[in-house]
C-alpha positions in Angstrom: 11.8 -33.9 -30.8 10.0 -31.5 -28.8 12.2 -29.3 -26.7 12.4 -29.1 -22.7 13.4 -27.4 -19.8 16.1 -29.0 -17.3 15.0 -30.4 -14.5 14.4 -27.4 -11.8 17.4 -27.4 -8.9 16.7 -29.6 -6.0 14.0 -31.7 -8.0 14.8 -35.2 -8.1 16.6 -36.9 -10.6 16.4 -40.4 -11.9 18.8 -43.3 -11.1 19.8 -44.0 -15.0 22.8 -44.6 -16.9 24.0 -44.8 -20.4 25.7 -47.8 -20.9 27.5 -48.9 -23.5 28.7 -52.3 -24.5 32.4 -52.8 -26.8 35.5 -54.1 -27.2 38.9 -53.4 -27.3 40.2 -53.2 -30.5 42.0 -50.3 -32.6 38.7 -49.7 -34.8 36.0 -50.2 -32.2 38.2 -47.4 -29.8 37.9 -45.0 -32.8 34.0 -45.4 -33.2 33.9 -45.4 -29.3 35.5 -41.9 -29.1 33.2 -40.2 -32.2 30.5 -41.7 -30.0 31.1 -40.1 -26.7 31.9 -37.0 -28.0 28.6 -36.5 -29.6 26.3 -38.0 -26.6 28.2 -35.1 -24.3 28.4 -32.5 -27.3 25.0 -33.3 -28.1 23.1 -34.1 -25.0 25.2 -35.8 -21.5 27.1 -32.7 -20.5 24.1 -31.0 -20.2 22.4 -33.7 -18.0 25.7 -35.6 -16.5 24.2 -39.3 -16.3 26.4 -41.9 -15.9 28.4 -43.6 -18.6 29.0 -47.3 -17.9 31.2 -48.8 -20.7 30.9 -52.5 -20.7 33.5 -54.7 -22.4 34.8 -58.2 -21.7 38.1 -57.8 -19.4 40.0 -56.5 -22.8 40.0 -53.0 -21.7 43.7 -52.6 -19.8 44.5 -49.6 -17.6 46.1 -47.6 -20.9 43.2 -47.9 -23.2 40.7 -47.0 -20.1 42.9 -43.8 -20.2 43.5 -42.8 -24.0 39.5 -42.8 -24.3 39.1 -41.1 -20.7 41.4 -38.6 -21.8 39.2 -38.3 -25.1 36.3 -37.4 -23.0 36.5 -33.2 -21.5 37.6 -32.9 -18.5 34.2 -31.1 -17.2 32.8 -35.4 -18.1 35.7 -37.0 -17.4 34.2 -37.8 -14.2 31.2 -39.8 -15.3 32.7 -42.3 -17.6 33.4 -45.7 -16.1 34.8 -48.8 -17.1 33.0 -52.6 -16.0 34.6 -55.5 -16.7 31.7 -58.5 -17.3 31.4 -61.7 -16.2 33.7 -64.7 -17.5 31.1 -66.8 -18.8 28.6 -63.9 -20.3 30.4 -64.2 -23.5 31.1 -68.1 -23.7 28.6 -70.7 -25.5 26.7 -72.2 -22.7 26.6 -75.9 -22.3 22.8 -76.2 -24.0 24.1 -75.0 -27.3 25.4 -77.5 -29.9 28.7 -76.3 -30.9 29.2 -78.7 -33.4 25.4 -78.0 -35.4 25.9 -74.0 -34.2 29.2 -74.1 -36.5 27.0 -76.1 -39.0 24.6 -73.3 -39.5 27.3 -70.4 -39.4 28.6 -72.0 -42.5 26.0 -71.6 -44.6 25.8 -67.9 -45.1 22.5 -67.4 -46.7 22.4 -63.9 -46.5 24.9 -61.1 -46.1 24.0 -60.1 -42.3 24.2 -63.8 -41.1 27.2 -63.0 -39.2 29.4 -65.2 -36.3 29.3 -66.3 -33.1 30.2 -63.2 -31.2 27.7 -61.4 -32.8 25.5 -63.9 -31.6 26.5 -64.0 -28.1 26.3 -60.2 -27.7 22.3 -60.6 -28.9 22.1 -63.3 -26.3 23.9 -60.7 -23.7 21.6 -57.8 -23.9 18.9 -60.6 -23.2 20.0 -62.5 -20.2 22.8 -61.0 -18.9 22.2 -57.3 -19.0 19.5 -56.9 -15.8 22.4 -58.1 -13.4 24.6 -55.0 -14.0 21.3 -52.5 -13.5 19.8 -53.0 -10.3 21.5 -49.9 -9.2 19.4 -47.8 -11.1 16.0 -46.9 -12.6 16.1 -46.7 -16.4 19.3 -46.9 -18.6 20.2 -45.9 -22.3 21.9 -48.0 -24.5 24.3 -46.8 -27.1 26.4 -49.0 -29.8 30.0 -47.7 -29.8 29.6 -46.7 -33.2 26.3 -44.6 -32.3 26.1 -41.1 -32.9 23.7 -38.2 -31.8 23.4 -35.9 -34.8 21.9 -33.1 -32.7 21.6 -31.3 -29.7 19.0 -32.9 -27.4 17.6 -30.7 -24.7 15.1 -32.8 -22.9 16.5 -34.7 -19.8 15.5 -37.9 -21.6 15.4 -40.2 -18.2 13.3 -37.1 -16.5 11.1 -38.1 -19.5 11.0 -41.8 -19.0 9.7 -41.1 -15.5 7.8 -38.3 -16.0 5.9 -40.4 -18.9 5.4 -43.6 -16.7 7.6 -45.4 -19.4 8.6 -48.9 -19.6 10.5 -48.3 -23.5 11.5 -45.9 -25.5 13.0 -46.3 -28.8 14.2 -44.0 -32.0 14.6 -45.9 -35.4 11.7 -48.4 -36.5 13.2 -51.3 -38.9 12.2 -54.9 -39.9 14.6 -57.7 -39.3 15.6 -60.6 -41.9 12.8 -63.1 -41.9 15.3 -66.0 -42.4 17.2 -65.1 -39.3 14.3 -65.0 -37.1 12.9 -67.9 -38.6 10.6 -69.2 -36.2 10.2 -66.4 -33.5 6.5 -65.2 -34.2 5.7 -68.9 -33.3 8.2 -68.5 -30.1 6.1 -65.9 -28.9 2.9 -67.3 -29.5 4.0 -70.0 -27.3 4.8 -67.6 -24.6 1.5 -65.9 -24.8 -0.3 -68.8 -24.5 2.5 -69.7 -21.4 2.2 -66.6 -19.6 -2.3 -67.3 -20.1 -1.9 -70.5 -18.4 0.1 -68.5 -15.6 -2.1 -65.4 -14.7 -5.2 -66.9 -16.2 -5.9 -63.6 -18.1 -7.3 -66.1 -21.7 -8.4 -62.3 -23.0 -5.3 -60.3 -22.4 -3.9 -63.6 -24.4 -6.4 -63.2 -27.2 -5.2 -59.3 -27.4 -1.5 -60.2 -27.7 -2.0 -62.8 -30.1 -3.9 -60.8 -32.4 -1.4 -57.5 -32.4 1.2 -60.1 -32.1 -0.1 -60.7 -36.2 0.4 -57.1 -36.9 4.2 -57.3 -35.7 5.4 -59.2 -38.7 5.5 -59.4 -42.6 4.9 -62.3 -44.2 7.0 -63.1 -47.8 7.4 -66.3 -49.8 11.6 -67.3 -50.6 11.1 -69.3 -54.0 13.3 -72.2 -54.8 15.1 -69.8 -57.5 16.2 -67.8 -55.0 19.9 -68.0 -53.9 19.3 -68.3 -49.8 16.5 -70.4 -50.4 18.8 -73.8 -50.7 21.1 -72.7 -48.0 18.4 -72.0 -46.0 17.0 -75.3 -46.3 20.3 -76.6 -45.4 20.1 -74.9 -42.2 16.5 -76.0 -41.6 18.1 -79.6 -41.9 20.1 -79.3 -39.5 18.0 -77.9 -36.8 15.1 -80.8 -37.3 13.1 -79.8 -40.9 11.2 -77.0 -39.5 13.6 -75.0 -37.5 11.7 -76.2 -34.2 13.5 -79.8 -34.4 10.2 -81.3 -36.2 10.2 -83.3 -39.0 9.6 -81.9 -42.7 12.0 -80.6 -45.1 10.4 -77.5 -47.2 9.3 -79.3 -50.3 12.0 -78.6 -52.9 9.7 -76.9 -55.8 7.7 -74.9 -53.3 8.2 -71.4 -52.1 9.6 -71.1 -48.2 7.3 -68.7 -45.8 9.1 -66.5 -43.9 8.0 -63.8 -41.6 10.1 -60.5 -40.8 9.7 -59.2 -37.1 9.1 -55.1 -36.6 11.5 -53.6 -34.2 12.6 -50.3 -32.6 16.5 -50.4 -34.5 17.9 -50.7 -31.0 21.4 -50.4 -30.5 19.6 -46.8 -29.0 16.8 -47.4 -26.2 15.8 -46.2 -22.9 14.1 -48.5 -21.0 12.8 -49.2 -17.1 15.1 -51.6 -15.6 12.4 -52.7 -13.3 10.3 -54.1 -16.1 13.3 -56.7 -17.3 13.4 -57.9 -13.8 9.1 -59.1 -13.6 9.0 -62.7 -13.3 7.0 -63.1 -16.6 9.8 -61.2 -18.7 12.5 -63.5 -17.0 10.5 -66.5 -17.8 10.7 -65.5 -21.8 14.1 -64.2 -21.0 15.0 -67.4 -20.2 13.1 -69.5 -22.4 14.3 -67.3 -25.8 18.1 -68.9 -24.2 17.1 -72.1 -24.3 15.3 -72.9 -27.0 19.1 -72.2 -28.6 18.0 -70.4 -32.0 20.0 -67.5 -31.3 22.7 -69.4 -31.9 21.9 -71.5 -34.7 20.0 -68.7 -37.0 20.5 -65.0 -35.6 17.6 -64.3 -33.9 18.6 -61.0 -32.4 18.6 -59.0 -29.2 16.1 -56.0 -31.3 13.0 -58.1 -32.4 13.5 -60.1 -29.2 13.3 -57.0 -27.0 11.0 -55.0 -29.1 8.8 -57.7 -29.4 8.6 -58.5 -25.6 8.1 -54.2 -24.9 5.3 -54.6 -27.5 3.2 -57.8 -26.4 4.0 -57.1 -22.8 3.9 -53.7 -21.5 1.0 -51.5 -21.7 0.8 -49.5 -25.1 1.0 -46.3 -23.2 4.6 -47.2 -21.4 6.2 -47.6 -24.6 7.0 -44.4 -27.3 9.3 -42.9 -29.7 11.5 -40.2 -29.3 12.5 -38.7 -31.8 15.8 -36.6 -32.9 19.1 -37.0 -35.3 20.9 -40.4 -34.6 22.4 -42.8 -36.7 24.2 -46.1 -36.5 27.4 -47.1 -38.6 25.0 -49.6 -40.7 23.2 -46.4 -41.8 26.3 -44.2 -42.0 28.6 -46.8 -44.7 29.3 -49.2 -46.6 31.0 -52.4 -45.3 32.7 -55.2 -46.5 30.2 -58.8 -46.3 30.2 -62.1 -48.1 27.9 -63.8 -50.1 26.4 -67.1 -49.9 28.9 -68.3 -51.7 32.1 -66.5 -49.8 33.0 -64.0 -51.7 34.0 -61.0 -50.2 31.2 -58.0 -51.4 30.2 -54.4 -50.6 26.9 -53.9 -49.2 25.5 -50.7 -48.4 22.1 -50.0 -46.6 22.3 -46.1 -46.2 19.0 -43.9 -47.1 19.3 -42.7 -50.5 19.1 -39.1 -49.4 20.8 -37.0 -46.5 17.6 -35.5 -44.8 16.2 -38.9 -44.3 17.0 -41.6 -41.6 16.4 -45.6 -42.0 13.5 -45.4 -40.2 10.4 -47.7 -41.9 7.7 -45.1 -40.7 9.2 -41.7 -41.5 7.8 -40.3 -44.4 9.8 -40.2 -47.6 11.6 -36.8 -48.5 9.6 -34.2 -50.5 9.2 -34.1 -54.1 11.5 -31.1 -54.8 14.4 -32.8 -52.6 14.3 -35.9 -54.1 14.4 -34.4 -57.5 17.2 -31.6 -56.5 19.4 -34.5 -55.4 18.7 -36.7 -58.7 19.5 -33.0 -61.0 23.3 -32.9 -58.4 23.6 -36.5 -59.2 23.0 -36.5 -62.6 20.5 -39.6 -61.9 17.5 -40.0 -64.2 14.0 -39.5 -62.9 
């Protein structure tokens, strides 16, 4: 990305944070410490922000201090520990346990993954905004994100600078089976938010770039999610909505796969998270319960929101070296069936990220690579 001063002495900062969000456990510490080494390496012991590093209560006095002690001493400082609420990482009461198990079963892709995993979507939903009113804009970070490069632009200075709401890095596409239903979620909330403010053209807008924020692709009957799938689609009420309707067995299944800023890295306006009409969906994404029951998760949720809800010039990219664990290795998944298999979703070469929109590598790298390799053209 485009280089920048620091901010001149004296000159205000911004109230921000980068806050991170993990757990207590031998391989989650390790990723943890390769993470914060590289966001103050890289960028934070430059700009000394905050470091907030949520977890659930796991985090005991000893572990607080072998990763504090991982962290130099000129950033020690700025590194904090906050224990979260009892209840942000329990089922709540409007969530069938008993059909949410059902679902979790089925498996019918590799990424479906559990209940945690589901919970910690939900989290960065409806729970985050309650442990950033203290500041202006935050950054999230997974524990097992790294910053490939230096950074010298005060990112938050950015943010305000820019008149930001959202900023992301990575651009992906989601799995259309686990977000099964959300484009129609959020046309319900477009027309909701219509009936509010009254605004029947902003609605017409939304709706129609809310088309461009998905891809559409058929699942035939010969495909192996399609009957697991179906299964799950049972379960929740034929269409996934609790209406009636199995898909017919010999016909093809219509799913649509959400854009999204990849965001286990963001910056964002806390302020925007907090306006009545972004509660509202906030809330309404909680109850309508498919979180739980498919995987709708916390980055086509949020991106989506940024992108039918804030002005298109309070949301960008910024762009520099960063990579997330997914993009990094390989990792041990099951099958629809249960048995254990490797899946790997890494680029295929080492100048590129996973990002949908960059470009692909040049001609003479691609071939270089396949001539090392040994690969045929």
């Amino acid at each position: 990305m485009a280089t920048s001063s620091a901010p001149a002495i004296g000159a205000a900062r911004p109230r921000a944070a980068v806050v991170i969000l993990t757990q207590n456990t031998d391989v989650r510490k390790a990723y943890l410490k390769t993470t914060l080494y590289f966001l103050f390496k890289h960028w934070n012991a430059r700009f000394r922000y905050p470091v907030l590093i949520f977890h659930e209560g796991d985090y005991d006095a000893m572990s607080q201090r072998e990763i504090l002690l991982g962290v130099r001493m000129e950033c020690r400082d700025l590194v904090s520990f906050v224990a979260l609420d009892a209840d942000d990482f329990k089922v709540p009461p409007h969530i069938d346990q008993d059909r949410m198990r059902r679902c979790l079963a089925l498996k019918p892709v590799p990424y479906w993954r559990n209940d945690k995993y589901r919970l910690m979507c939900r989290w960065w939903i409806t729970e985050l905004p309650k442990y950033t009113s203290g500041y202006d804009y935050v950054m999230r970070l997974d524990d097992d994100s790294i910053i490939e490069e230096p950074v010298s632009r005060d990112l938050f200075a950015y943010m305000a600078d820019s008149n930001l709401v959202y900023a992301g890095n990575i651009i992906h596409t989601d799995c259309g089976i686990c977000c099964h239903g959300m484009r129609e979620f959020f046309s319900d909330q477009i027309a909701k938010a219509a009936a509010a403010d009254g605004d029947a053209a902003g609605a017409a807008r939304r709706e129609a770039l809310l088309a461009t924020l998905f891809t559409s692709q058929d699942i035939p009957p010969k495909a192996v999610m399609f009957h697991p799938f179906r299964q799950i689609l049972s379960i929740l009420g034929g269409d996934g909505r609790g209406g009636a309707g199995l898909p017919d067995l010999t016909k093809d299944i219509k799913i649509q796969s959400p854009r999204m800023f990849f965001n286990n890295f963001f910056i964002t306006q806390t302020a925007f998270w907090r306006r009545p009409e972004i509660q509202s969906i906030a809330r309404a994404f909680d109850l309508d319960g498919r979180w739980a029951y498919l995987r709708w998760g916390d980055s086509p949720v949020q991106s989506l929101i940024v992108s039918l809800f804030a002005k298109p010039d309070e949301v960008a990219t910024v762009k520099f070296a960063y990579s997330k664990r997914l993009t990094r290795e390989a990792f041990v998944g099951e099958t629809v069936t249960g048995a254990k298999e490797i899946y790997a979703y890494t680029p295929a070469f080492y100048c590129q990220t996973s990002c949908v929109t960059d470009p692909p590598p040049p001609e003479e790298v691609v071939k270089a690579a396949r001539d090392v390799a040994g690969a045929p053209a």
